[in-house]
C-alpha positions as CSV (number, residue, x, y, z in Angstrom):
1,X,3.0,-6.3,-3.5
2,X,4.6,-3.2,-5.2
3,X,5.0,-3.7,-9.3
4,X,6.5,-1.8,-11.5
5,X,6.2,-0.8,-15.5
6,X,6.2,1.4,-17.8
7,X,3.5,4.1,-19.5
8,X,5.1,6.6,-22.1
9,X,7.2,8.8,-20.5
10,X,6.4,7.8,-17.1
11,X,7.0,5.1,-14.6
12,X,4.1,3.1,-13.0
13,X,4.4,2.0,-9.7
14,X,1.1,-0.5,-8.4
15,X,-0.3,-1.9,-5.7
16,X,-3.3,-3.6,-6.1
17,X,-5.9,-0.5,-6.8
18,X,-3.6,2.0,-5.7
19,X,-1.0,3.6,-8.8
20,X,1.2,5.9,-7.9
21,X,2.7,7.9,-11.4
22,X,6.5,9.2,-11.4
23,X,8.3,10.8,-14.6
24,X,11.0,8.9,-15.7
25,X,13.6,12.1,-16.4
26,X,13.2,13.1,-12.8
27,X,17.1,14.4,-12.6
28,X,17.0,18.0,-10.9
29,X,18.0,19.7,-14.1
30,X,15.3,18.9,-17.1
31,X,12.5,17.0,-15.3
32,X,10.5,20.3,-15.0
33,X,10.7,21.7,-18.1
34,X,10.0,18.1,-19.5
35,X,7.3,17.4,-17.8
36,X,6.1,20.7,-19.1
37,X,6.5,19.9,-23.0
38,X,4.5,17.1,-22.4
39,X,1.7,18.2,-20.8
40,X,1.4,21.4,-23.0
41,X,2.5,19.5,-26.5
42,X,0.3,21.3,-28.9
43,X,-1.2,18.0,-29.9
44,X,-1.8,17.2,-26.4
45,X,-3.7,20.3,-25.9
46,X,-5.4,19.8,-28.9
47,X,-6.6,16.8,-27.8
48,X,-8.2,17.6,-24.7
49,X,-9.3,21.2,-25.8
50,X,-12.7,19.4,-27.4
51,X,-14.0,16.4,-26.2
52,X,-15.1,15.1,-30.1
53,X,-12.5,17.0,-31.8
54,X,-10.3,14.7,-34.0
55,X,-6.6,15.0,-33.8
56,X,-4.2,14.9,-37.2
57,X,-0.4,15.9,-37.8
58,X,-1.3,19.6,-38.5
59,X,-2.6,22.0,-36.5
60,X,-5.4,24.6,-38.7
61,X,-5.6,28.1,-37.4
62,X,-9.2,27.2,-35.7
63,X,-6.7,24.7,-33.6
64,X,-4.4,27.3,-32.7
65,X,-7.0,29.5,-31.8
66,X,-8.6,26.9,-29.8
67,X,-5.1,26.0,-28.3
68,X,-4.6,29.9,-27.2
69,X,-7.6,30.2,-26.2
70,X,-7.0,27.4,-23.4
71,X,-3.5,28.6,-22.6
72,X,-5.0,31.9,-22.0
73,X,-7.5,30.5,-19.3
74,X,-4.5,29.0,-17.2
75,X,-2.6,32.1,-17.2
76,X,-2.9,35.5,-15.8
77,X,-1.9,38.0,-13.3
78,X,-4.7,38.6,-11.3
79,X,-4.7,36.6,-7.8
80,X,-8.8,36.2,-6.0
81,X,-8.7,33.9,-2.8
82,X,-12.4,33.7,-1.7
83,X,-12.1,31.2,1.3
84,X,-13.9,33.4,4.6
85,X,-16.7,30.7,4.0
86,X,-14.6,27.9,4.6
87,X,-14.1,26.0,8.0
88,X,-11.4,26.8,9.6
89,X,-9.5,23.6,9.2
90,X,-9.7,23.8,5.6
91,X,-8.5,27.5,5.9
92,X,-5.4,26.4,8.0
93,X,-4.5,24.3,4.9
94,X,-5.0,26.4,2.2
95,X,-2.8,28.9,3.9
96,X,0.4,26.7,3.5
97,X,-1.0,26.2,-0.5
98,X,-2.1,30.0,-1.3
99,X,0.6,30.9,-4.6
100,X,2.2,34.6,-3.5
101,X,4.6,35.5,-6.2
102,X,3.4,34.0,-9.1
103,X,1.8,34.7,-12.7
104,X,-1.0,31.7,-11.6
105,X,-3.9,32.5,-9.6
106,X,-4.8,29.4,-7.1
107,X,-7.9,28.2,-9.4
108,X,-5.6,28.8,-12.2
109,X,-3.3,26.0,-11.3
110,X,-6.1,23.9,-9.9
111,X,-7.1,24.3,-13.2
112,X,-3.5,22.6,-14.7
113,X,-4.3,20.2,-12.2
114,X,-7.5,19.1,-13.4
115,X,-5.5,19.0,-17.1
116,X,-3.0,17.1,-15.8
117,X,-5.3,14.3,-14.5
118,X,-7.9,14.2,-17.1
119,X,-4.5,13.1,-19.6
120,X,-4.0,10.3,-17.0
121,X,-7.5,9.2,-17.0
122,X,-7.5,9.2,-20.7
123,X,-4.1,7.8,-21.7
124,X,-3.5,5.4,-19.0
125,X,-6.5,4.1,-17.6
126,X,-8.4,4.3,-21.3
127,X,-11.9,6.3,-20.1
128,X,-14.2,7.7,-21.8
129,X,-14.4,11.9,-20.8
130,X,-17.8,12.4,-20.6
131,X,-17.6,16.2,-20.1
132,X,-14.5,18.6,-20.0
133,X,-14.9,20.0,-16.4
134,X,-12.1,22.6,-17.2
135,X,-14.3,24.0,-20.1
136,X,-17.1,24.9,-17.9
137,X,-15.0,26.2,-15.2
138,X,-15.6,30.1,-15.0
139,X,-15.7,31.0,-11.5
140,X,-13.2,33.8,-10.7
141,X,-13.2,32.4,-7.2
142,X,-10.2,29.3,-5.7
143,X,-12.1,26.4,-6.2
144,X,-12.0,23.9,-3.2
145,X,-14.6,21.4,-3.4
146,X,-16.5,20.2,-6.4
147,X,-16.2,17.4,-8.8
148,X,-13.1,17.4,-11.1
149,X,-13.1,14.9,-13.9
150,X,-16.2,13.1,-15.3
151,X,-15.2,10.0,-16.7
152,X,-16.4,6.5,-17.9
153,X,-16.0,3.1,-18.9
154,X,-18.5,2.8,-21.9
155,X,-18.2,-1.1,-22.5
156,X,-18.8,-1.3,-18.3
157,X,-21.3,1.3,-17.9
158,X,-19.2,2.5,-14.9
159,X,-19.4,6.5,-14.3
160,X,-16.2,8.3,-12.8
161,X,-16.3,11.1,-10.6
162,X,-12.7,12.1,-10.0
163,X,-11.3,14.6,-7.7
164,X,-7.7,15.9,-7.8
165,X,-5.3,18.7,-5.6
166,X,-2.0,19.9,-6.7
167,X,-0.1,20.6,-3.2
168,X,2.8,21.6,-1.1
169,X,2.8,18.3,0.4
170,X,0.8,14.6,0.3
171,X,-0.8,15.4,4.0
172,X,-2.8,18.6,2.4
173,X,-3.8,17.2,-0.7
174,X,-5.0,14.1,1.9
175,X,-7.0,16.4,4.0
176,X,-8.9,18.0,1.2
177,X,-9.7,15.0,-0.3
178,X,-10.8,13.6,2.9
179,X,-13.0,16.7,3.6
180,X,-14.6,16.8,-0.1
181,X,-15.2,13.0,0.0
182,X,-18.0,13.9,3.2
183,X,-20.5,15.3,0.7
184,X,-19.7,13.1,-2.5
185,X,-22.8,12.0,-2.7
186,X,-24.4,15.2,-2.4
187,X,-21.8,16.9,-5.0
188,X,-22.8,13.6,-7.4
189,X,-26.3,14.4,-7.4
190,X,-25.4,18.1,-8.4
191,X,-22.8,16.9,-11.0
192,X,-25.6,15.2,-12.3
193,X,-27.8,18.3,-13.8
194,X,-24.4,18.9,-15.7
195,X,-24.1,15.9,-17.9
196,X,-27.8,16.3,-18.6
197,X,-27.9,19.7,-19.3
198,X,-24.9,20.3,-20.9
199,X,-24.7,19.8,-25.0
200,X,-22.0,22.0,-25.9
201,X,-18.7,19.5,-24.3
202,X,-20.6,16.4,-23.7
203,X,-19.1,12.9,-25.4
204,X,-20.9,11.7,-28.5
205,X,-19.8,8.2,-27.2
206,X,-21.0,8.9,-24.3
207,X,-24.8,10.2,-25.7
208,X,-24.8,6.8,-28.1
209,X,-24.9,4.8,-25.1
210,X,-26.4,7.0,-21.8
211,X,-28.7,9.7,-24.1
212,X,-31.9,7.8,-24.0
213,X,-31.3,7.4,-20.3
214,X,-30.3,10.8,-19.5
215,X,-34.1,12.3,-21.4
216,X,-36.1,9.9,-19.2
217,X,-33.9,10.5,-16.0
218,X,-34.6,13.6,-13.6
219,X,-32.1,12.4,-11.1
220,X,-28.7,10.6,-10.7
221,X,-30.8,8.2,-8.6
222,X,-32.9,7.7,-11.4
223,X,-30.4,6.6,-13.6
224,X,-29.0,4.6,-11.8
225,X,-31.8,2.5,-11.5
226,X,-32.7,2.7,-14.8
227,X,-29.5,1.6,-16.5
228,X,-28.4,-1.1,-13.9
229,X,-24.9,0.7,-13.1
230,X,-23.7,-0.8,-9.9
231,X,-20.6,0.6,-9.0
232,X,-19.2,4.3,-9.4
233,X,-15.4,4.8,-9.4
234,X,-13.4,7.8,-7.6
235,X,-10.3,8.5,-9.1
236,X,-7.8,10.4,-6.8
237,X,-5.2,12.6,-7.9
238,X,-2.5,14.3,-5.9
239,X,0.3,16.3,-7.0
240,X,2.4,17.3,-4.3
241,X,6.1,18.1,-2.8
242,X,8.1,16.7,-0.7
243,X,10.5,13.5,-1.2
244,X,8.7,10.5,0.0
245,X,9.8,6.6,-1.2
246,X,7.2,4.5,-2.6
247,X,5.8,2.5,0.3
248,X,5.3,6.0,2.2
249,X,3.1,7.0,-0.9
250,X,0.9,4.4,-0.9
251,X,0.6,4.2,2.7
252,X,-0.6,7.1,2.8
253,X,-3.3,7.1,-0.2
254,X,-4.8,4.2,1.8
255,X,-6.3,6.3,4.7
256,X,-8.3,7.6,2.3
257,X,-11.2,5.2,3.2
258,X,-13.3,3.7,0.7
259,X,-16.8,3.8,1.4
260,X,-20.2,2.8,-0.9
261,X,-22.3,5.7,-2.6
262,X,-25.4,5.7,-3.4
263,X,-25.5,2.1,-1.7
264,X,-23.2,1.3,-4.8
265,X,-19.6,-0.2,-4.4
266,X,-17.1,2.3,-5.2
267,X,-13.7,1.5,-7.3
268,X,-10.8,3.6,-6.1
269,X,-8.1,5.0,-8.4
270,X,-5.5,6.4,-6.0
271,X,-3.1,8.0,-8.1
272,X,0.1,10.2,-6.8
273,X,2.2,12.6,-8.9
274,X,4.9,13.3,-6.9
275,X,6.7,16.7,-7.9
276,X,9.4,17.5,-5.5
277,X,8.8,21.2,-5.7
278,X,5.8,22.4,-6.6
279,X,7.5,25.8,-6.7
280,X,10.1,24.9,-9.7
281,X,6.8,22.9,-11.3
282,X,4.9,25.6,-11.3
283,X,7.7,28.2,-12.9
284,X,8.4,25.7,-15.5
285,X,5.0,25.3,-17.0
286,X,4.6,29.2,-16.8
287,X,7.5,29.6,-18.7
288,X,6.1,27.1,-21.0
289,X,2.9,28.5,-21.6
290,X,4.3,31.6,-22.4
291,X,6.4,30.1,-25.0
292,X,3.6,28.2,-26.5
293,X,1.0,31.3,-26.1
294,X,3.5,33.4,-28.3
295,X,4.3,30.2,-30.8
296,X,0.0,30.4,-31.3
297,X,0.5,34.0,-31.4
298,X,3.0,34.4,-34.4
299,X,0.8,30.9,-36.0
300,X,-2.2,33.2,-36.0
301,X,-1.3,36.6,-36.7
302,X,1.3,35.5,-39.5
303,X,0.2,36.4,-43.5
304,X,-0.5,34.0,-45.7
């Protein structure tokens, strides 16, 4: 059965572990730019620009830089699609997704995406970030596969390895999930080497309860037999096009199969953002940043 509440600024819809998310102003002439002042609020920003940074009513000038800084890295002019190594179904996909006339380059709103959904895990679903993925990101190349969001539930020891697309339509973003999901496993054990080599973005929270485990563990597998965890949740975020009702949605999301890692259980958060045009989306939060990169601009450079 399909329930319905209410989260912020944005209407829930559920189904048992399936969420699909949908902004409440969606009327053809603000939801855009709304959406956009939401997602790139400076406190917002602020807030997921540092893993331990604490967050007060006003902004210093190391948070402004901080803040440009990030608006910087998901804005430029400079387009690189790197997919010849891909297979050619995922290449037949990505052709429909490429951005043509656009200030974003592809991994550039990947990038938003992976913003987008770490706010959802955080807010909504009250996990713990373990590590900001977007912080480490600095391929020049379109990002595909790979792990997105590394998240936990502290009190349940349960680790969260989340994977998101921003798409023309549901299908797509289905296919590439479908495809990364093959080698989960595989891009776990990788992910792995990042929370325990990583010090610069990891949680303190995280460290309190996992560090002693993490110096005496070489491998993912280790750990987990080490520290008893017994299930590992996959979140799954899609933010597409298109105009599809609820049910659709959800029907949908649940091809996505669920299947055990690691001989673990998995818990599934299938979670839908749908857009309507990813197009006016994406022009919105351009012409957002760019208001909010020269707000930091005339914060920073102003005299005292």
């Amino acid at each position: 059965m399909i329930t319905q509440d209410t989260f912020d600024k944005f209407t829930v819809f559920r189904d048992t572990e399936a969420y699909q998310f949908i902004f409440i102003t969606i009327d053809a002439d603000s939801f855009y730019e709304d959406f956009s002042k939401y997602i790139l609020d400076f406190q917002m920003i602020k807030k997921h620009a540092n893993i331990n940074l604490g967050i007060g009513e006003e902004l210093s000038l190391q948070d402004y830089n901080n803040i440009y800084e990030r608006l910087l890295s998901f804005i430029d002019f400079e387009r690189i699609y790197d997919i010849a190594s891909l297979d050619p179904a995922i290449i037949e996909i990505l052709d429909n997704e490429l951005i043509k006339d656009s200030d974003l380059r592809k991994d550039k709103w990947g990038r938003i995406g992976e913003y987008v959904f770490n706010i959802i895990l955080d807010s909504y679903f009250n996990l713990d970030c373990i590590i900001r993925k977007f912080t480490l990101n600095t391929s020049r190349n379109m990002s595909v596969y790979g792990i997105d969001t590394v998240h936990c539930s502290l009190k349940d020891k349960v680790l969260y390895f989340g994977e998101s697309k921003m798409v023309d339509t549901i299908d797509n973003g289905i296919s590439l999930i479908k495809k990364s999901l093959v080698s989960y496993e595989a891009q776990i054990s990788k992910e792995y080497y990042t929370i325990k080599n990583n010090s610069f973005s990891r949680s303190t929270a995280f460290l309190d309860v996992f560090g002693d485990d993490l110096n005496h563990c070489l491998n993912f597998t280790s750990l987990i037999e080490r520290t008893g965890i017994n299930r590992i949740g996959i979140p799954i975020f899609i933010s597409h096009g298109g105009k599809y009702n609820t049910e659709e949605v959800f029907a949908k999301m649940k091809t996505i199969e669920q299947v055990k890692l690691f001989g673990l259980d998995t818990i599934y958060y299938l979670i839908s953002v749908p857009v309507l045009s990813k197009d006016n989306l994406r022009n919105a939060f351009v012409a957002e940043i760019r208001e909010k990169i020269r707000e930091c601009e005339q914060c920073i450079t102003k005299k005292d």
